[in-house]
SENUKOL-347518 format. One record per residue (C-alpha): residue number from 0; x, y, z. Coordinates in Angstrom, 3 decimals. Example, Ala and Ser with C-alpha at 12.3 -4.5 7.8 and 13.67 -1.06 7.14 Angstrom:
# SENUKOL-347518
     k         c1         c2         c3
     0     12.300     -4.500      7.800
     1     13.670     -1.060      7.140
This chain:
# SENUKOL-347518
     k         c1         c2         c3
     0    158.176     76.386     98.695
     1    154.534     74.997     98.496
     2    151.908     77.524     98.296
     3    149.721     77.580    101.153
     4    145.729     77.581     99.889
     5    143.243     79.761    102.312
     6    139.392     79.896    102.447
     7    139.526     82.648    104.461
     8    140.402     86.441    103.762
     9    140.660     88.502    106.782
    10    141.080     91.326    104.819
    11    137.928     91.282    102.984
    12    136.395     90.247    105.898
    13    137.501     93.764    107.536
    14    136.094     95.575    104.372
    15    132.983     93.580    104.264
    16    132.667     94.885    108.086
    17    134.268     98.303    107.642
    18    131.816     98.964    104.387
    19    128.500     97.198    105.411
    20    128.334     98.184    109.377
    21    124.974    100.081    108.919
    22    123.431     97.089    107.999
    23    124.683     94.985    111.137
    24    123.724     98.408    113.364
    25    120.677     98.504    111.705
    26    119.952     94.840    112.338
    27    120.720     94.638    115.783
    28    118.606     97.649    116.360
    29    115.709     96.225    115.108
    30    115.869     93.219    117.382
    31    116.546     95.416    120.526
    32    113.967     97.563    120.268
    33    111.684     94.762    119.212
    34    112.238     91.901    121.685
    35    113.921     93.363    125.298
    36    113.161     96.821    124.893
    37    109.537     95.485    124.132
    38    109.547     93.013    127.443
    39    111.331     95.055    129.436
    40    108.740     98.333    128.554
    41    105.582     95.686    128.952
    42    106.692     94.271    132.321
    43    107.284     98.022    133.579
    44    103.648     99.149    132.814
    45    100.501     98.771    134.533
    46     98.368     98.512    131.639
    47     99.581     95.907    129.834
    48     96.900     93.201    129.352
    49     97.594     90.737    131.973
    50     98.825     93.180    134.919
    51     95.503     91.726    136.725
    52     96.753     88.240    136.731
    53     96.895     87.281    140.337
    54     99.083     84.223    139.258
    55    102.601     85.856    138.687
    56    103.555     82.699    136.543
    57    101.029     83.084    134.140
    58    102.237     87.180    133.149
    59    105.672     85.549    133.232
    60    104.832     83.210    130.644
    61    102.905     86.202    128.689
    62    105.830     88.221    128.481
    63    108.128     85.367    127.900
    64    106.171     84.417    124.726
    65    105.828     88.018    123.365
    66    109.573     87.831    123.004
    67    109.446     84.376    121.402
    68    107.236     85.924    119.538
    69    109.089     88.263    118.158
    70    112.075     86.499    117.742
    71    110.435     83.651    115.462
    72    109.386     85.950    113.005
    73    110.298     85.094    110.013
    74    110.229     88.069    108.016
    75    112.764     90.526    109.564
    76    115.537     87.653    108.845
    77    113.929     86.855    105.754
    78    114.612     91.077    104.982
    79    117.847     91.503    106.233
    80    119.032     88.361    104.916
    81    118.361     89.597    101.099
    82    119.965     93.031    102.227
    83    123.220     90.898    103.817
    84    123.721     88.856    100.639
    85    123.261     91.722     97.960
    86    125.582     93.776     99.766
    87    128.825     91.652    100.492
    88    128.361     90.243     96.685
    89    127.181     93.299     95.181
    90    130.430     93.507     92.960
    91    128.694     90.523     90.701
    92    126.349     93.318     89.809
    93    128.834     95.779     88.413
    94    131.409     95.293     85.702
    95    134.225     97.518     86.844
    96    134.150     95.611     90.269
    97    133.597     92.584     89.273
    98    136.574     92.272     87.181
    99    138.569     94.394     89.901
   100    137.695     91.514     92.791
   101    139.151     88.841     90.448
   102    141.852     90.654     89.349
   103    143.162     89.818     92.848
   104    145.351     87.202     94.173
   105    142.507     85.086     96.036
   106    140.775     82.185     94.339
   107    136.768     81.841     94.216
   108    136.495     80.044     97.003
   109    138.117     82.259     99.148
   110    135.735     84.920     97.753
   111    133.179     82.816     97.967
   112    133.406     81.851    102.397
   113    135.070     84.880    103.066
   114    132.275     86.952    101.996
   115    129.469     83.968    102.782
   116    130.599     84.330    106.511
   117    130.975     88.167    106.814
   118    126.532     88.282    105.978
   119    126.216     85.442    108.040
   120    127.899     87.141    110.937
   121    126.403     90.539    110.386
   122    123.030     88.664    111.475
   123    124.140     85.876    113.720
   124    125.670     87.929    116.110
   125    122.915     90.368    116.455
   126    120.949     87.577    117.644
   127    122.879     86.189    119.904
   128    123.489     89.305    121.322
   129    119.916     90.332    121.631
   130    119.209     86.941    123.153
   131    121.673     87.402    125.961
   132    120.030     91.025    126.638
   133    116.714     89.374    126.852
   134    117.804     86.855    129.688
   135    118.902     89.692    131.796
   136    116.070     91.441    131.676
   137    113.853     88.519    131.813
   138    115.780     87.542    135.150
   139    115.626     91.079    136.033
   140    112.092     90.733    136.305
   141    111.942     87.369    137.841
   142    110.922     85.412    134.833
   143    112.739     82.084    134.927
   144    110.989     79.993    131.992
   145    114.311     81.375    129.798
   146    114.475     77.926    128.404
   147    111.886     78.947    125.914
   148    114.274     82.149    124.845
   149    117.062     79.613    124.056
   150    114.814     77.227    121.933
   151    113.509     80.345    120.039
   152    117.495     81.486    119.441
   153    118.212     77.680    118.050
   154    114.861     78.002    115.076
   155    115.513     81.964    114.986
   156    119.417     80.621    113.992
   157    118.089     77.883    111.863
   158    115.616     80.289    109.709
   159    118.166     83.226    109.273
   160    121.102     80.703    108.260
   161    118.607     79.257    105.722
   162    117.295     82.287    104.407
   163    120.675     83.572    103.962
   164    121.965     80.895    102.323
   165    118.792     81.170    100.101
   166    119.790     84.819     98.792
   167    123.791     83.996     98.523
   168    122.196     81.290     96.145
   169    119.414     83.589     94.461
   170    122.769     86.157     94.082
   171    124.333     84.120     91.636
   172    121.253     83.694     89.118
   173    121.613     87.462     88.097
   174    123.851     90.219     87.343
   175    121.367     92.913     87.999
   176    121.379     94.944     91.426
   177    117.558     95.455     90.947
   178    116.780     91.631     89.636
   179    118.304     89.608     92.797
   180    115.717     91.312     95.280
   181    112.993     90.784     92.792
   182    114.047     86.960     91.804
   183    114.395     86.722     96.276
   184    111.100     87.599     96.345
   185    109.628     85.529     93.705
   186    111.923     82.091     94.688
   187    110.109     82.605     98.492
   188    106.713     82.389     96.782
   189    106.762     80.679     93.693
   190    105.573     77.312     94.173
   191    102.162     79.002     96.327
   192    101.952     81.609     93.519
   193    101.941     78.729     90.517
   194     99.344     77.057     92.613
   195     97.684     80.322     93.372
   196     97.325     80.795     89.091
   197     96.231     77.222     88.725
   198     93.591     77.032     91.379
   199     92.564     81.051     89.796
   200     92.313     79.005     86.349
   201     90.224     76.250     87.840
   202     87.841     78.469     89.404
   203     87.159     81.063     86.361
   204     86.234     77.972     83.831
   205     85.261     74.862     85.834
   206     81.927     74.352     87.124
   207     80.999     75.076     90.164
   208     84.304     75.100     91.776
   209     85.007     77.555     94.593
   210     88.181     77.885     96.559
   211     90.121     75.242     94.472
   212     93.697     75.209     96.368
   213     93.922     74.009     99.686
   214     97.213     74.743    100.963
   215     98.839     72.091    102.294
   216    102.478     70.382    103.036
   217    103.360     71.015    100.248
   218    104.078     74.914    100.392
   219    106.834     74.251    102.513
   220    108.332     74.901     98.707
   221    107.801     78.445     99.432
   222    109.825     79.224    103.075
   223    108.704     82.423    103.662
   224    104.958     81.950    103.245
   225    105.129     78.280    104.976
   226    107.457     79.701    107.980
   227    104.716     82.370    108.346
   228    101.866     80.025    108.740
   229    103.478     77.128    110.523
   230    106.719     78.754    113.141
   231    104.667     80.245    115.830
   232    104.572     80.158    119.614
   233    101.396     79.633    121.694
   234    100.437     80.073    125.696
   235     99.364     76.633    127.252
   236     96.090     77.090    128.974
   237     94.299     74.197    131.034
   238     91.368     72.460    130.283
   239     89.760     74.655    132.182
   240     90.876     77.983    130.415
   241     92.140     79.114    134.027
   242     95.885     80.352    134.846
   243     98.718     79.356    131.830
   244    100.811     76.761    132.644
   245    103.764     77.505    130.030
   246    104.756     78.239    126.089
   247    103.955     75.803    123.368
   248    106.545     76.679    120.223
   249    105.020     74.916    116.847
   250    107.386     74.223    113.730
   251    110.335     73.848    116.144
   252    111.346     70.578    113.545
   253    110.595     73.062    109.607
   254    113.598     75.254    111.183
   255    115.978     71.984    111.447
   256    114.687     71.080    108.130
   257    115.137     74.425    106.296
   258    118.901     74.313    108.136
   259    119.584     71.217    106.472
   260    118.404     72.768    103.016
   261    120.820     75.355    103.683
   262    124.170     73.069    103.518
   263    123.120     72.279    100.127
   264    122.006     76.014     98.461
   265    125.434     76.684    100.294
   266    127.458     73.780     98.101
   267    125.015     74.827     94.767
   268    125.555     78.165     95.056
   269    129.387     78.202     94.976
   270    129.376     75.591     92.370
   271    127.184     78.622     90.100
   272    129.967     80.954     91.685
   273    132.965     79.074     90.636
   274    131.307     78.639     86.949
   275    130.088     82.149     86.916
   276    131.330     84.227     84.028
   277    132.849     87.721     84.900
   278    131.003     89.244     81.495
   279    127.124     88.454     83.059
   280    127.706     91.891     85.134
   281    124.871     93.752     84.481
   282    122.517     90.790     83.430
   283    119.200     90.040     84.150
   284    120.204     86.520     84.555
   285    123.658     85.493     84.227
   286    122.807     81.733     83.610
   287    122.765     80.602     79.474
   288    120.073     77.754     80.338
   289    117.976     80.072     82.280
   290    117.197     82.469     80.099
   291    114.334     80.126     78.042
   292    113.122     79.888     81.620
   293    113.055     83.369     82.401
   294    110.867     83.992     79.145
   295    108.591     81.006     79.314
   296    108.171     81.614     82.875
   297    107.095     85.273     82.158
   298    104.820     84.516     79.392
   299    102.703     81.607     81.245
   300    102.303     83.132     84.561
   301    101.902     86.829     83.354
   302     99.549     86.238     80.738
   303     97.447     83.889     82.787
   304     97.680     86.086     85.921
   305     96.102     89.247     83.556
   306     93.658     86.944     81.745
   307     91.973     85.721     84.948
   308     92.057     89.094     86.390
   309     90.583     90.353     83.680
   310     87.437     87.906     83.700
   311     87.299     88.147     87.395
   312     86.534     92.085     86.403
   313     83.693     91.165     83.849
   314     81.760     89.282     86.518
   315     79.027     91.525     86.190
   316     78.567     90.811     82.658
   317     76.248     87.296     82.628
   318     76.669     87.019     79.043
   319     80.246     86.386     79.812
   320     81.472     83.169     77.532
   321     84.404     82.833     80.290
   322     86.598     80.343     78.321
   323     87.534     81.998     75.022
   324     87.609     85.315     76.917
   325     90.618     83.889     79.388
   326     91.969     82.208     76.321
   327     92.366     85.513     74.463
   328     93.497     87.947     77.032
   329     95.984     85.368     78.478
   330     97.848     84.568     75.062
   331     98.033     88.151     73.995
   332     99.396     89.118     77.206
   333    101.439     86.080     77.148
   334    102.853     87.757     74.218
   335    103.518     91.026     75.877
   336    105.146     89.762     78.791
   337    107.248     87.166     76.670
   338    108.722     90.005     74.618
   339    109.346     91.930     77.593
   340    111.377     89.342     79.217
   341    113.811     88.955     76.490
   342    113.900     92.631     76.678
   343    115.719     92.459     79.691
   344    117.894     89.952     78.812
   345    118.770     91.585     75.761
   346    118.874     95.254     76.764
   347    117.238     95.879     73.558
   348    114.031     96.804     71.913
   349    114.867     94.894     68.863
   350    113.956     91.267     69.816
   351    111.368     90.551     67.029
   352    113.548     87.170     65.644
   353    111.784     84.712     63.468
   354    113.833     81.842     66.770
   355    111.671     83.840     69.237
   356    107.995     84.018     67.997
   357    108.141     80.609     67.374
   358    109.205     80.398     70.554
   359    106.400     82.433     71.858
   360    103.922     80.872     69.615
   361    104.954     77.050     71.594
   362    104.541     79.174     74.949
   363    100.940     80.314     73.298
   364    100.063     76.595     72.363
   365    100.726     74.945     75.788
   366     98.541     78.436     77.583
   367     95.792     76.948     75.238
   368     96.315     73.620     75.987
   369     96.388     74.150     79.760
   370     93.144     76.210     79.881
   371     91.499     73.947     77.544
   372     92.134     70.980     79.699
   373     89.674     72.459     82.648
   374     87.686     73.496     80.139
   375     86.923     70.003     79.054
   376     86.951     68.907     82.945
   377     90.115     66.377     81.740
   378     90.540     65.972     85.059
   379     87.374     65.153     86.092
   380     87.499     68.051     88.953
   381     83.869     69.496     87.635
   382     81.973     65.913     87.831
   383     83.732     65.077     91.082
   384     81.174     64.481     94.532
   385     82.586     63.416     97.884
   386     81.956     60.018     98.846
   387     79.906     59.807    102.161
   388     82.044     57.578    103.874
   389     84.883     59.947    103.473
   390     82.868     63.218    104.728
   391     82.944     64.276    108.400
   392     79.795     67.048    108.172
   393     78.831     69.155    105.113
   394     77.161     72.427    104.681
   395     74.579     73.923    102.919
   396     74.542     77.430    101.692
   397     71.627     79.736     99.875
   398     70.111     81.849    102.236
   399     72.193     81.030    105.357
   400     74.637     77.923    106.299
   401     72.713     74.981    107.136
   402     74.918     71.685    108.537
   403     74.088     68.230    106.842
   404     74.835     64.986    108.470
   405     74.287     61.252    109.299
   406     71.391     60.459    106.559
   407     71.085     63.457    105.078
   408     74.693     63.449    103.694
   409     73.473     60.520    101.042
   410     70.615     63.419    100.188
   411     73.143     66.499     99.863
   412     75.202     63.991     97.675
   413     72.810     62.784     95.151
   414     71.675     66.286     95.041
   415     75.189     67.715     93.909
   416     75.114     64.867     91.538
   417     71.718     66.213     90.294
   418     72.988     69.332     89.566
   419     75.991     68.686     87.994
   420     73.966     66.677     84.823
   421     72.023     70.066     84.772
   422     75.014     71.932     84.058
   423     73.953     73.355     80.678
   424     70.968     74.658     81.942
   425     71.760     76.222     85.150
   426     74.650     78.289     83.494
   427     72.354     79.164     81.048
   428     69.855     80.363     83.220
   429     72.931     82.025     85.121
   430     73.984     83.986     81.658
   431     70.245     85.308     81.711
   432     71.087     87.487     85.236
   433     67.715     86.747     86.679
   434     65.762     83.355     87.929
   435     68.547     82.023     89.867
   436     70.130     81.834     93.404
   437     74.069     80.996     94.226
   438     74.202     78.143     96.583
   439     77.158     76.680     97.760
   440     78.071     73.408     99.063
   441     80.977     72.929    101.621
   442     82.185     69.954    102.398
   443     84.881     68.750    105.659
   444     86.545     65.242    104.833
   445     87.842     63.020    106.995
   446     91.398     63.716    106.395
   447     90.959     67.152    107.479
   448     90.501     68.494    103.708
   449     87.618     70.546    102.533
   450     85.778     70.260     99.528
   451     83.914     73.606     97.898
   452     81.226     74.246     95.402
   453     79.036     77.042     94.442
   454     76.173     76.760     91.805
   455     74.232     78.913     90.396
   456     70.278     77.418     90.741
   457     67.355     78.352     88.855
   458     64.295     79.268     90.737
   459     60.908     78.324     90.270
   460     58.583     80.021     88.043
   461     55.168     81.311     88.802
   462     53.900     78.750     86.785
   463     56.139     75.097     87.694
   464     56.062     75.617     91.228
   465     54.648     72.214     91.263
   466     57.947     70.958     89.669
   467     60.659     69.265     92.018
   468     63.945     71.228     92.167
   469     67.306     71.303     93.559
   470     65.910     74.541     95.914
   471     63.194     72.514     96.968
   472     65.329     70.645     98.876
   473     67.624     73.347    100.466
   474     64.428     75.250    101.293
   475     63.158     72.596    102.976
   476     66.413     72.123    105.501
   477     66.238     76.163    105.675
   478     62.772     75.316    106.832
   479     63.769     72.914    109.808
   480     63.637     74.977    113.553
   481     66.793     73.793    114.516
   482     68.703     74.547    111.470
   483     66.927     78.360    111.822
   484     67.045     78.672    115.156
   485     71.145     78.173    115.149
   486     71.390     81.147    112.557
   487     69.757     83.051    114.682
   488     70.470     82.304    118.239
   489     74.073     80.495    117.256
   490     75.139     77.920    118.723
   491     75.808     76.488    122.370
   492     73.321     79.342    123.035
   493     72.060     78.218    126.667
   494     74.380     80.570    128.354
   495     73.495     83.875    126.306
   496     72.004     86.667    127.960
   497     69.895     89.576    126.564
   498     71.034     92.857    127.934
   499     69.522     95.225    125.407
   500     67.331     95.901    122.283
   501     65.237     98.095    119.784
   502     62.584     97.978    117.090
   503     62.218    100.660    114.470
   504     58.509    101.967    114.671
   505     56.898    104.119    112.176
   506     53.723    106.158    111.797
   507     50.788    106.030    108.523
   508     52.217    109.807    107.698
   509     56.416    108.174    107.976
   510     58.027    109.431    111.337
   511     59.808    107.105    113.243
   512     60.680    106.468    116.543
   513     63.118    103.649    117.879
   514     62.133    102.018    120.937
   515     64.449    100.652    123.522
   516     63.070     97.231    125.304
   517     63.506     96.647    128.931
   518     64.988     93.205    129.955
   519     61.335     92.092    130.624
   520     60.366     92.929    127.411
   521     63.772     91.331    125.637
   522     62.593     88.115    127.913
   523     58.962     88.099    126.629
   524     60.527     88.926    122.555
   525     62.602     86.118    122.669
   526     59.855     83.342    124.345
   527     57.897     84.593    120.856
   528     60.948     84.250    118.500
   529     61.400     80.607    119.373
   530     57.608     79.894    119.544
   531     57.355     81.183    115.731
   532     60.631     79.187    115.112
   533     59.062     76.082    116.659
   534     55.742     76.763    114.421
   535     57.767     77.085    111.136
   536     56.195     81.111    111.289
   537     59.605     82.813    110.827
   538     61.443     80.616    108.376
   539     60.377     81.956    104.852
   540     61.530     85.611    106.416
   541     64.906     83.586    106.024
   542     64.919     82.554    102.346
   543     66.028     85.893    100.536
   544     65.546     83.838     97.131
   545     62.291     84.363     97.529
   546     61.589     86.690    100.803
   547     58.236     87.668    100.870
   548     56.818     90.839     99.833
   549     55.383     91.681    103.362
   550     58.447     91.243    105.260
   551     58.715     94.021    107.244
   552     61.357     96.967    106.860
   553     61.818     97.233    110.543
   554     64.371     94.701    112.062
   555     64.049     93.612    115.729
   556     67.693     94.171    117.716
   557     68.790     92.710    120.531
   558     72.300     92.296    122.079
   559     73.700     89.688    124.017
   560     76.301     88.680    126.163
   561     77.394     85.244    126.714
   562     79.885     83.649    129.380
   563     80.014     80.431    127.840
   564     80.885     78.759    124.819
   565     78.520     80.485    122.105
   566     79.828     80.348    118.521
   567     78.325     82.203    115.702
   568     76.692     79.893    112.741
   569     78.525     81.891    110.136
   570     81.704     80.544    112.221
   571     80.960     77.393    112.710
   572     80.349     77.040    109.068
   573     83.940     78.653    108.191
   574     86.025     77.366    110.836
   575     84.116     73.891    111.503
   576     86.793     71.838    113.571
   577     88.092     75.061    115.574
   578     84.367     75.392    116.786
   579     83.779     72.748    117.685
   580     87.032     72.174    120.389
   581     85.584     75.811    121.714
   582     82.089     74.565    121.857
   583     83.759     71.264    123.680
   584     86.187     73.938    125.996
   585     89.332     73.272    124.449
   586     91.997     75.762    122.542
   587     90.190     78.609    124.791
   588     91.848     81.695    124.781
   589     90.987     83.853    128.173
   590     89.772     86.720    125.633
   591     87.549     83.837    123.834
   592     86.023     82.800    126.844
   593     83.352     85.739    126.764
   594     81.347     86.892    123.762
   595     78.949     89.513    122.593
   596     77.252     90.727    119.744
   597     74.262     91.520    118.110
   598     71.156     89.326    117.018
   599     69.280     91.083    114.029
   600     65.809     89.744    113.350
   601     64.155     89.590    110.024
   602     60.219     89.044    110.478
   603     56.444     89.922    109.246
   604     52.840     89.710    109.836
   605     53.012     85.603    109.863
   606     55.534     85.896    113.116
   607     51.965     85.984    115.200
   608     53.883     85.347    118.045
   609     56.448     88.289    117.837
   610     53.503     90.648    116.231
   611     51.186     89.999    119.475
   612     53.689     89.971    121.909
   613     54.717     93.078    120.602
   614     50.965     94.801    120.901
   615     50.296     92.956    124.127
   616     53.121     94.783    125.481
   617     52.248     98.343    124.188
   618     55.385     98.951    121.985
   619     52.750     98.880    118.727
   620     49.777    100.528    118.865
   621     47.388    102.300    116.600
   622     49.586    105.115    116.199
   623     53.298    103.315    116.306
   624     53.175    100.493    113.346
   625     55.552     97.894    112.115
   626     55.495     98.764    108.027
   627     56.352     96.280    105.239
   628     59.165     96.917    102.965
   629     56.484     97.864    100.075
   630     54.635     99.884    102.820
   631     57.718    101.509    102.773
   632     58.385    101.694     99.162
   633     54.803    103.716     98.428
């Protein structure tokens, strides 16, 4: 009689279930607690934010999303999808069960589904089952949007299936109980934490580069960390910020994508399973061809990972020849961590072979070769200037951000360029620790990129000031009202409203006494700020390259509240585009829609408009005085 062949074990199924239970318990738990429990205990209380809403859809939509919320996030199934996979294949990982398991009268594949589909069950169902429990109590409570619930069960599905699938195939690279979470980890983030090294290298040795790696599509190599950023869920407000008219879910498509990727680590890994040899129990990696990588891999990313922490640690030393000091620190460490590796993969101490240190030495050439390469800007990343037509709005940064645009662009440009043939002699003047000023330049493309630089630039001496320099010209937009006035005041101002302030006021003998203004007074303060912002008064107050000497130690305070759309400078510098659609009323979140904060003013005796506004209204007086920092310093 013909054998019949099975891909399915129930009785290993029932052990996997009988043995591993906790972790299923422990699982469902988690989401209980975390998505109805959560709704149910929100919806009950009177303090949760949004019990004021007069519009019962829009707190049924806020408690709808929290639990989409919670149920997208990746990194519970991302958790208990490593801790599903190491257990039901944990007998890889141990010699005496390894050889017990395929002692037995099953075949590999039936090893391989049976216990595939008892991890994928022990999170599957608790999903399932904690969506159901959600509906009820979101119906319970008269929230009927529950179509968002069931799309966030369909990506929730698709992430935990791929993440699964991920660690049944990171499960079959090792031997080691202690290696397969630590390979998990590293497989999730590897391609942003080569990157991550690279862009480190890049900024350490290359001129004037700041902020070198712009994450883009092309993390989704690392799920975890790309699933983090991009699967989300959002309320949908109106154009007019008023009410919420439902639940936006973004990334919906990456968790049909990842799903897809699935199938295949699902086919790979039981191809590795079916090859697998019994004897790699106990291995750090159980694959022949690996191993190379496993050392190489070490050596590269270790040593260059120390080296440019190690520099990044020195910063305070100007004398600081960067390149051979990275160079050094990441070969030798190269060599540490190279040795290490095999190590592991030896279980021995002895690894000292003539085969492996030339080995290491070829992992020690290409480290020199790599960082050499930025070194010698080979790829042209030092000597590289935006093209105007490409650039949406720049920045300016030395004393404060300062936007450049239209015509000015061509200026900002040209002066980058300027810079740039004056390398040798601004990062010698940078090596000295005195005579220069960092200054950054910040650039937003078209296609949504950005574009960073930071230089150091020398400062004029006592004696050239008559000399044309790269500061001049910063200076000089520092110097522009409207460019002060927006550090100041911020921007899309017209809305703000003083409700409180104080000056620091000091005697000839050094007591002080702060004095509150009245809303009069902030009114009558603030007409003199912008009249000695108009006049050009207040602006060299502003350039701490050079602040003067009699800038005064006292700082004027005043705190505002605004109703409208106000956004900080500093903001709108860092988050350009998302500024600008709350400047314009769009992407408003109801807790964005008001503002406050505090406007700290740096002044002296050439504010005349501040200084006689503040004696004409009797807050300094013969006896009360506004002292100078060296006042101060006597």
């Amino acid at each position: 009689m013909k054998s019949k062949t099975s891909c399915f074990n129930r009785t290993i199924f029932k052990k996997n279930f009988t043995h591993f239970w906790p972790l299923w318990l422990l699982y469902q738990a988690y989401l209980l607690v975390a998505v109805p429990v959560s709704v149910w205990q929100s919806a009950a209380s009177p303090y949760y934010y949004g019990a004021d809403y007069e519009d019962g859809s829009a707190r049924m939509y806020q408690l709808v999303e929290l639990a989409v919320h919670r149920m997208l996030l990746p990194l519970p199934a991302f958790l208990f999808a490593g801790a599903a996979a190491l257990a039901v294949f944990s007998y890889l990982y141990s010699a005496k069960n390894a050889n017990m398991i395929h002692a037995l009268p099953v075949n590999r594949l039936e090893l391989y589904v049976t216990n595939y589909l008892s991890g994928l069950v022990f999170l599957i169902l608790p999903e399932i089952i904690t969506f159901f429990i959600t509906v009820i109590v979101c119906l319970a409570n008269q929230f009927t949007c529950i179509q968002y619930l069931f799309a966030a069960l369909l990506a929730q599905a698709g992430v935990t299936f791929f993440a699964y699938s991920l660690a049944v195939f990171v499960a079959m690279f090792t031997g080691h109980v202690f290696a397969m979470p630590c390979y998990y980890v590293i497989v999730n983030y590897l391609y942003v934490g080569c990157m991550f090294i690279v862009a480190k290298v890049i900024e350490t040795i290359s001129y004037g580069i700041e902020n070198a790696w712009n994450p883009g599509k092309s993390c989704i190599l690392s799920p975890l960390y790309y699933l983090n950023n991009n699967l989300r869920s959002n309320l949908i407000y109106p154009e007019n910020g008023n009410g919420i008219t439902g639940i936006k879910i973004t990334g919906m498509p990456l968790a049909g994508i990842y799903a897809a990727a699935a199938v295949v680590l699902v086919v790979v890994a039981y191809q590795m399973y079916k090859r697998r040899q019994i004897e790699t129990a106990g291995d750090w990696v159980s694959i022949g061809i690996i191993k190379p990588v496993f050392r190489w891999g070490a050596a590269l990313c270790g040593g260059l990972i120390v080296g440019v922490t190690v520099v990044s640690m020195l910063t305070d030393l100007p004398q600081l020849r960067k390149y051979p000091c990275l160079l050094l620190c990441s070969v030798v460490m190269g060599f540490l961590f190279f040795f290490g590796a095999e190590m592991l993969l030896e279980k021995n101490f002895k690894v000292f072979r003539r085969k492996r240190v030339l080995e290491w030495a070829a992992t020690a050439v290409i480290t020199v070769v790599f960082v050499s390469l930025f070194e010698m800007d080979a790829f042209g990343l030092e000597r590289y200037v935006p093209e105007v037509a490409d650039v949406d709005t720049a920045f300016v940064y030395m004393d404060y951000p300062v936007q450049v645009k239209d015509e000015d662009l061509a200026t900002l440009t040209e002066l980058q360029r300027e810079i740039i043939a004056n390398k040798e002699n601004n990062q010698e003047v940078e090596r000295t620790g005195s005579g220069f000023y960092y200054t950054t330049f910040l650039y937003y493309m078209k296609d949504g990129s950005t574009v960073e630089r930071r230089y150091a630039l020398p400062l004029h001496d006592a004696e050239d000031t008559a000399v044309q320099m790269p500061v001049d010209q910063i200076l000089s937009w520092e110097s522009e009202p409207e460019n002060l006035e927006r550090e100041i005041y911020g921007i899309g101002n017209a809305e703000c409203r003083f409700t409180s302030g104080y000056v620091d006021l000091y005697t000839s003998t050094g007591l002080n006494n702060t004095y509150m203004f009245s809303e009069k007074e902030i009114e009558q303060i603030s007409k003199a700020i912008r009249a000695d912002i108009a006049d050009g008064n207040l602006a060299k107050y502003y350039q701490y390259c050079q602040q003067p000497e009699d800038t005064y130690y006292s700082n004027i305070e005043l705190e505002y509240y605004s109703a409208g759309g106000y956004i900080d400078n500093w903001m709108y510098y860092y988050d350009y585009y998302d500024s600008l659609e709350k400047l314009e009323g769009k992407n408003v979140d109801r807790q964005e829609m008001t503002v406050g904060g505090n406007l700290y003013l740096t002044f002296g005796p050439d504010c005349v408009h501040i200084v006689q506004t503040l004696e004409e209204l009797g807050i300094t007086n013969d006896k009360w005085k506004l002292m100078t920092n060296k006042e101060m310093m006597q």
